[in-house]
Every structure is written in structure tokens, then in C-alpha cells.
N, C-alpha and C positions, 0 to 999 in steps of 0.2 A: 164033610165038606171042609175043607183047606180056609181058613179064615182071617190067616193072620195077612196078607195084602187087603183088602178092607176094610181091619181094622186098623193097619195103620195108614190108612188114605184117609180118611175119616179123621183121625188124628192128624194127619197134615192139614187138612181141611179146618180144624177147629183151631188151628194155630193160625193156618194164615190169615182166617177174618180179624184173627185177635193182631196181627203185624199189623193189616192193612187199618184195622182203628183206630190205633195207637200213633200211626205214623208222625201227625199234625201236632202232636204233645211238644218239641220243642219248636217248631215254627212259628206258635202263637203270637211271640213278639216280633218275627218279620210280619204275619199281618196285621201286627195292633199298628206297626210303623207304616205299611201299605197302606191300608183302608184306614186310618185314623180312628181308631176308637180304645175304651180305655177299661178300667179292668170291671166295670160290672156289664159291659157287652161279651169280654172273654168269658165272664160266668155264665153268663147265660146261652153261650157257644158250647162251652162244659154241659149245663144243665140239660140243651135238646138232646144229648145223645142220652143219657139217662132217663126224659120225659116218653121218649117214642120207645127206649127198649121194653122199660118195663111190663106196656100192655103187652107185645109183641111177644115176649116171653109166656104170659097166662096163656094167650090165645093155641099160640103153637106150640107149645106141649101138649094140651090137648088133643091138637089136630093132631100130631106126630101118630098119639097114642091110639086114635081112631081110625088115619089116614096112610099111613106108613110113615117110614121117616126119610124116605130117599126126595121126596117130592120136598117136606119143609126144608131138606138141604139146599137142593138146588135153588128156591125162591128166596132164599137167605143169601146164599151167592150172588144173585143178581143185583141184591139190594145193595151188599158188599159192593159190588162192580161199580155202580150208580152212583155208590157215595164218593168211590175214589177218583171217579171220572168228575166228580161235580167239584171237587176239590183241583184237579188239575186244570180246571178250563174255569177254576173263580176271579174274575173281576172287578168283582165286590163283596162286601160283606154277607150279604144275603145268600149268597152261595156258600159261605161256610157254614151258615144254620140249614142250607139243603145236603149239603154231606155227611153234616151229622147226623139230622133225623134220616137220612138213608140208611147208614155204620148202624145206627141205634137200630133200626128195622132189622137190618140184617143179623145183626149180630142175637137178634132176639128171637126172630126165628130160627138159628140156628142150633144155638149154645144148646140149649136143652134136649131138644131130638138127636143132637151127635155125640153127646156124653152117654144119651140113653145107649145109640146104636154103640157105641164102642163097649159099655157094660154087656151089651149081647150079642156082641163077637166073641166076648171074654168069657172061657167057661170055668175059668178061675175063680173070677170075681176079686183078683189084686191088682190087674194091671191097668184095666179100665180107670180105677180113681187116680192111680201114677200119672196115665197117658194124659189124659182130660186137665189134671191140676197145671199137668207141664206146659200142655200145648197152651191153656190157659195163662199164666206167668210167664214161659218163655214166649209165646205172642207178645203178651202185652209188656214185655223186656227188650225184644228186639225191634219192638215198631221205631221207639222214641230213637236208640241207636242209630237205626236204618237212616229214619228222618234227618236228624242229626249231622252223621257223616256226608250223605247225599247232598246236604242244603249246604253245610260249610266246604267243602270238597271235592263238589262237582256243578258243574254248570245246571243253570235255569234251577237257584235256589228252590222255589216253591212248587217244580212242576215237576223234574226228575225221580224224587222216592216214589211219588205217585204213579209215574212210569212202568219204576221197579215194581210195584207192591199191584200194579193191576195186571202185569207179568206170573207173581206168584197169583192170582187169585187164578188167570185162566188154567196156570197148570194143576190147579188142585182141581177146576172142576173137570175135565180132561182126565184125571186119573178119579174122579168119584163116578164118570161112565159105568166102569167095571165094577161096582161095587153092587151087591144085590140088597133088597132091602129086607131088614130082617124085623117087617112087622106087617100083617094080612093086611092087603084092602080090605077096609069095610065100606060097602054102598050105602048102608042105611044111615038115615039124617043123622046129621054133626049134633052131638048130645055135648053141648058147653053148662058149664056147671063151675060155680066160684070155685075158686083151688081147695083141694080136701087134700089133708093131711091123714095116713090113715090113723085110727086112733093107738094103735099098738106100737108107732115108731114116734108118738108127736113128743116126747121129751126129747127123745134125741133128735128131731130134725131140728127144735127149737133151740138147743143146744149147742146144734153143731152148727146150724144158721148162724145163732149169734156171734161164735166165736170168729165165721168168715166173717160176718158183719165189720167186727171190729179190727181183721186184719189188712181188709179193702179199704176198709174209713184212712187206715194208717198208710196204706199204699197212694190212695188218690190224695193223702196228706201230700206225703214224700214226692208224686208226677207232679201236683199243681206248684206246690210252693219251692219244691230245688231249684228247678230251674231259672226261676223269677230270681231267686237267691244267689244261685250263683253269679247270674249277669247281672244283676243291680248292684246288689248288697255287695258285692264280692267285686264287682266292675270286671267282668269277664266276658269277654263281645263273642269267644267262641261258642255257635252254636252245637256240634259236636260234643264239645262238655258239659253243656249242660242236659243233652239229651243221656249221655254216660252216667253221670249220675243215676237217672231211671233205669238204667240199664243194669247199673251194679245191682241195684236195690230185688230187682227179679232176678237176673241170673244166679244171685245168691241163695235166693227165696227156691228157684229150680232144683240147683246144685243140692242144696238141704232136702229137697224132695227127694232127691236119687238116694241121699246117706241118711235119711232117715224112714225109707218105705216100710221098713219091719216093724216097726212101732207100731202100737194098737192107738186107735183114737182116743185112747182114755188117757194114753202117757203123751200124745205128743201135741195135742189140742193145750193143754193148759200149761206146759212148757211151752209152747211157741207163742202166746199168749202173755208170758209175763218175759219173756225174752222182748218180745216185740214192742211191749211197753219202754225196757230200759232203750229201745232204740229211741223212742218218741222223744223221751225224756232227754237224752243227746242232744236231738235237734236243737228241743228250746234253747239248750246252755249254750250250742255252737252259734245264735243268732246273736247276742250282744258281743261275745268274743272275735265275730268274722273269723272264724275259723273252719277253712275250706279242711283241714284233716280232721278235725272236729265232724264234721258234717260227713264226710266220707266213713268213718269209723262206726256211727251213730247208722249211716244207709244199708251198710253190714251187719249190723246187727237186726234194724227191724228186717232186711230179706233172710237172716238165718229163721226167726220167729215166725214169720210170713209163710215161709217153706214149709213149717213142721206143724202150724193150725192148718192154713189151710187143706194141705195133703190128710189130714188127719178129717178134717170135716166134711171131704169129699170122700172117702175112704166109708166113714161111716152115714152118711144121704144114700150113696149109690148102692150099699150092703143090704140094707135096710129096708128099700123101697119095695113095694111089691110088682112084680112082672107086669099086669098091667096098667101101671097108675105111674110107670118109671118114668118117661119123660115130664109129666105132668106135676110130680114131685122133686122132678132135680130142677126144672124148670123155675116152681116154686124156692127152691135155695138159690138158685140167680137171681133171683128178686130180690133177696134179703143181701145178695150178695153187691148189688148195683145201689140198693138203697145207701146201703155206707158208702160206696164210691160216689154219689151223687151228693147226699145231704148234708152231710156234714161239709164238706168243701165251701156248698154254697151258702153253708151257715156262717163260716169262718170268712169269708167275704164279703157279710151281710154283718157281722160282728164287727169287724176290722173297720169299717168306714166310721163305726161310732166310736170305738176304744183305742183304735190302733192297730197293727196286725200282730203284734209282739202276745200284745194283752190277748187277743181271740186266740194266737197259740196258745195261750198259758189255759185257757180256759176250756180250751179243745180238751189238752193233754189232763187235766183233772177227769173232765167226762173219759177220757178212754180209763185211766186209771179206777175209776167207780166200776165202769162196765168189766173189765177185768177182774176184779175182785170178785162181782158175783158170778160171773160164767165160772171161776175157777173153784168158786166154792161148788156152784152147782154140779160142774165134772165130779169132783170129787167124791160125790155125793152120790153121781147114778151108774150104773155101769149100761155098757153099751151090748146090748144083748142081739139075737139073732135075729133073721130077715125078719121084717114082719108079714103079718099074716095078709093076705091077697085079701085085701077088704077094699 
């Protein structure tokens, strides 16, 4: 059977929920100025999308892996659709915490059952972790752009990308019609069970977890605080550039994907890793300097680092996992994957109101540099061995 239209609809599909989430990253400060509220409401607009994905994620890997995965797809869309619709038709605040917890739903049933399905379209087993890191990163690179360009650029600021971006979601699910599902129904009752890691892959899933751990914590560093940087710090009213910023920072992170796919997880995990650190490290120097090419240089570097861990940590989850426990286990790495994008952000926002926001960076960028140190020892240390055993 002919496979490759499937898998890469599926891959459009895992892209667009990632546009469509991302879209609302640099409109934030048109609706702090809209709906009047101020930055521990924005945190906690940040915070619902990570509170509702996470279970979303356990639950539907499971189901994927019981149920098939064409059905968590499509219910994942929907949620996708719901959020973007709630966000085009928001009049208040309260409807930016219903579009998130929607994006969050969706995105969490999704992620997991559609990495798994494109790993088993792929009888390779190298293009699947390519496809998924990309549609992943370049999603979440060209949402803010989208956003961005649309709101500074084209009429009805807050309501146009949302237009766009519920455009791409019907055409992905329109081309996921044709796609067959590549996992049996099972009738008999839903067997939910805490996430198990099988025991012959859990160094490397803990490994490779951690390393995206820490490349996400540095990503949703770079979404949350650029662009507040840009436009305050910086006094830069364009919305466009500050959504560019996010933009540079993944499409780099992408690019590095494509030029460094031949690399084994062992070399390019703890190289993108201490790469991604000297980017952090930028940042802090370019905030007392106001130094907008300071900060663009410093964006370049953590998406070169971002590109080369993360690819490397989906390359070895998806190698690794066994055939039936695949969603269930890449599902489990979103988790660890969304815990950095969510927790630390909102720790650095919950630190800032006591210290300052200068000092909670400075005290972020220590914690990533600790974490770095021992993921890199620990690389070093294991090697990344073959699938494991169907436990």
C-alpha cells in the first residue's frame, strides 16, 4: 500500500493544530489593552493551555493505542476548530481562557496519536521523528508570525489570523478524510492504566525527555518574554516584530532539523543542548544592554540548539517505543515536553513580581545551566540502543 499521501496529511495536520495554537502569542498585549488586565491574568491564559493539555495527552495516547488513531485525530480537530472559533468571536476575557482550554484539549489529543500514526506510515523509522519535530516547531514558528503579520497588516486585528488559521484547520481535516487508519479497532473495554514506560527504553525516554524538557522551558522562555521585550523594553509598537522574533527562533530550530537529521541522538542531543544554553545566556546580557541585535543573535542561537536536541529526542522516543505502547509513550514525552513550556514560564512570572523580572531571568538561566550539565553528563554516559522490547 502507497503510504506516503497519509503520512504526509497527517504531518499537515500535526502542523496546523501547532499554527492554529500558536496564533494568539503576539496579540496578548492587544488583548491585555482590550479587556484591561495585567500580566498575572496573561499567565494564567498561558497556564490553561498547558493545565487542560496535559491530562488530554495521558488519556489519548491510550485511547489511540486501543481505539485507533483516525478517530483521536479527528476529535482533536474539532477541539482545535472550537478554540479558534472562541477566540475570533472573544468579547471578553473569559473567552480567551475558553480557547485555550479548547487548543490545550486539542492539541492533546492530537500530538501523540499523530506522531505515533506518521511513525507507522514510515517503514523507515527516520522520517517520522524529521516530520513530527518539524510540523511541531515549524507550527509553533509560524503561528506567532501568522498572528503577527495578520494583526499588524491586515484589517480586524484580533479576528483575521483566526479566519486564516480556521481555513487551514478545515483543509487539513478534508485531506485527513482519505487517510486510513493504521491501528485495529478494539471493542473491548478501554484498559486506562498510569503511563508505563517500558522498562528496557526508560533511560533513554528519561533522557531524551529531559533534554526536550529543557529545550521547550527555553523556547516558551524566548514566545513569552521576546516579545513583551521587544515592545516595552525596546518601545516597539510593531506587532509583526515582535511575533518575528518567535518566528526566527523556530524556523531556525526547523532549518537545523533538515541540516542536521543524520546525526545520531547521542551527538546531537547534548550539542544542541549546550548550544541552546549560550543562546539563554545572550538573552540575559542583551536585557540591560537593550540590544535588539543582541537579542536577535542570542534567538539564532537557542533555534540552532532547539533544532539539534529536540530532533535528536524525538528521533530516539519514536525508535525506541514499542509497536504497541507507541502513542502511549510518545504521548508520555509531550508531557515532559509541555511541563517545560508551561512551568517554568509561570515560575519566572511568579519570581519576577518578588525580585524583579531581570533577577527571575538570571535565576531561570542558572536552573537551565545546572539542568544541562547533568543531561550532558548523563548522554555521555549511555548510549542510545535499539527498539525496545514490546513489554
Amino acid at each position: 500500500m502507497n503510504t506516503r499521501p497519509g503520512f504526509w496529511r497527517v504531518g499537515f495536520l500535526l502542523g496546523m493544530i501547532m499554527v492554529a495554537a500558536n496564533v494568539p502569542t503576539p496579540l496578548y498585549a492587544l488583548y491585555s489593552a482590550r479587556f484591561h488586565f495585567g500580566p498575572a491574568v496573561l499567565t494564567a491564559i498561558f497556564a490553561t493551555y498547558v493545565v487542560f493539555l496535559i491530562p488530554s495527552l495521558l488519556f489519548w495516547g491510550q485511547w489511540s493505542d486501543q481505539r485507533g488513531r483516525k478517530p483521536a485525530l479527528l476529535i482533536g480537530l474539532a477541539f482545535a476548530v472550537l478554540g479558534s472559533l472562541s477566540f475570533l468571536f472573544a468579547h471578553q476575557v473569559l473567552w480567551l481562557f475558553a480557547g485555550r482550554a479548547a487548543q490545550g484539549l486539542g492539541a492533546g489529543m492530537l500530538s501523540g496519536p499523530a506522531t505515533a500514526q506518521l511513525a507507522e506510515l514510515d517503514p523507515s523509522r527516520r522520517r517520522a521523528p524529521l516530520v513530527a519535530g518539524l510540523a511541531t516547531a515549524g507550527g509553533t514558528a509560524i503561528g506567532p508570525l501568522a498572528g503577527g503579520l495578520l494583526a499588524q497588516y491586515g484589517p480586524e486585528p484580533l479576528r483575521l489570523a483566526y479566519g486564516v488559521s480556521l481555513a487551514g484547520l478545515a483543509l487539513a481535516g478534508l485531506l485527513l478524510a482519505g487517510v486510513a487508519d493504521t491501528r485495529l479497532h478494539s471493542h473491548a473495554p478501554l484498559q486506562w492504566q498510569p503511563p508505563r514506560i517500558p522498562r528496557a527504553m526508560r533511560r533513554t525516554f528519561w533522557l531524551a525527555s529531559g533534554s526536550a524538557f529543557v529545550v521547550w522551558s527555553v523556547t516558551a522562555f524566548f514566545m513569552s518574554l521576546a516579545p513583551t521585550y521587544v515592545m516595552t523594553l525596546l518601545h516597539v509598537s510593531n506587532v509583526a516584530l515582535a511575533g518575528g522574533v518567535v518566528f526566527l527562533m523556530l524556523a531556525c530550530a526547523s532549518v537545523t532539523q533538515l541540516l542536521t537529521r543524520t546525526l545520531s541522538p547521542a551527538q546531537s542531543m547534548p550539542a544542541g543542548l549546550l548550544v541552546i544554553f549560550l543562546g539563554v545566556a545572550g538573552l540575559l546580557v542583551s536585557v540591560p544592554d537593550h540590544s535588539l541585535t543582541l537579542l536577535l543573535a542570542s534567538t539564532v542561537i537557542a533555534g540552532i540548539g532547539q533544532g539539534m536536541a529536540f530532533l535528536g529526542s524525538m528521533t530516539a522516543v519514536t525508535q525506541a517505543a514499542p509497536a504497541s505502547l507507541k502513542a502511549q509513550v510518545v504521548s508520555s514525552f509531550y508531557v515532559v515536553i509541555y511541563c517545560g513550556v508551561g512551568l517554568p514560564v509561570v515560575g519566572i512570572g511568579l519570581l519576577a513580581q518578588h525580585v524583579g523580572l531581570y533577577d527571575a531571568m538570571l535565576s531561570y538561566t542558572i536552573l537551565i545551566g545546572i539542568l544541562t550539565l547533568g543531561l550532558v553528563s548523563g548522554l555521555r554516559l549511555r548510549r542510545f540502543g535499539a527498539q525496545a522490547a514490546d513489554s
